[in-house]
N, C-alpha and C positions, 0 to 999 in steps of 0.2 A: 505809540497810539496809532489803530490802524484807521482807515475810513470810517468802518464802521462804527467803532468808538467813539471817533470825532462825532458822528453824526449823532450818538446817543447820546453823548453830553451836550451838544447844539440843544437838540429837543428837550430834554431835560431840565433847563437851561429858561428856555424860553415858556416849557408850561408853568412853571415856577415864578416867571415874568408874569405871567397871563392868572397866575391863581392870584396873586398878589392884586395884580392891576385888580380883578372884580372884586375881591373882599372890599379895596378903597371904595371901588365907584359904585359896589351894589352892598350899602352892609343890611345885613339884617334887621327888619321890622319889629318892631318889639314886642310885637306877636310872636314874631319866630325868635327869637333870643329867650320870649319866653321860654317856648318850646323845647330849646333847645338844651335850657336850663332845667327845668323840668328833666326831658331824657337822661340829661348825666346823671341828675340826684338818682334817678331808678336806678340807672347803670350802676352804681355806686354802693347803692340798700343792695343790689341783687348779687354783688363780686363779693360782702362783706356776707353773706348768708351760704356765700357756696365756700364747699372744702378747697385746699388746697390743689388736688387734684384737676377739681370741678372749675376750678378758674384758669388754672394751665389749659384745658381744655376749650374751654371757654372764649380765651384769650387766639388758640391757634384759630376757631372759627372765627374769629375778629379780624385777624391778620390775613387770613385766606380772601373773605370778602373784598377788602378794603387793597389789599392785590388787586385781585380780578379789578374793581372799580378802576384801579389807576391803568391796567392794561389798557380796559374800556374807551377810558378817558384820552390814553395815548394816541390808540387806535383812530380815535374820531382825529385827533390833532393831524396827525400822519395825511390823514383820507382827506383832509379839508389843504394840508398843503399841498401833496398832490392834485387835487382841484385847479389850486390856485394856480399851478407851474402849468395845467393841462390847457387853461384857462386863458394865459398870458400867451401861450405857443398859438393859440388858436387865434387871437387878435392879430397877433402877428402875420400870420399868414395869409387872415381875409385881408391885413392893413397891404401885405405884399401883391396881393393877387388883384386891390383894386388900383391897383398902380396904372 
């Protein structure tokens, strides 16, 4: 496993930490669980009415979105620890320079 590896399984690792953490500390409203209950039943009427084709289809734009989302999602992680490391250098330096 190279750096870069490592570092995909670190990240990986820790949003999976961090999806976990908010599901416990923020669940769902029962407005929104309605909601959300409600969406599947549709999702569900709407997979059973489409051909087999139409669902294979169907399915790849599911999977294609929901990609992208998690890219999205990474991306922000990525940008926020880089902040953070930009963040701490920078303390450091004014902490140095008021010496």
């Amino acid at each position: 496993m190279d750096d870069k590896d490592f570092l995909e399984l670190i990240i990986s690792e820790r949003m999976g930490m961090h999806h976990d953490n908010f599901k416990k500390e923020h669940p769902p409203t029962e407005e929104q669980a309605a909601e959300a209950e409600k969406a599947g039943q549709a999702h569900e009427l709407l997979f059973q009415q489409l051909s087999a084709e139409q669902r294979e289809m169907m399915e790849l734009c599911e999977d294609v979105t929901n990609s992208e989302a998690t890219r999205e999602t990474e991306y922000y992680y990525r940008a926020g620890f880089r902040d953070g490391v930009s963040l701490d250098r920078l303390i450091k330096q004014i902490r140095e320079n008021n010496k």
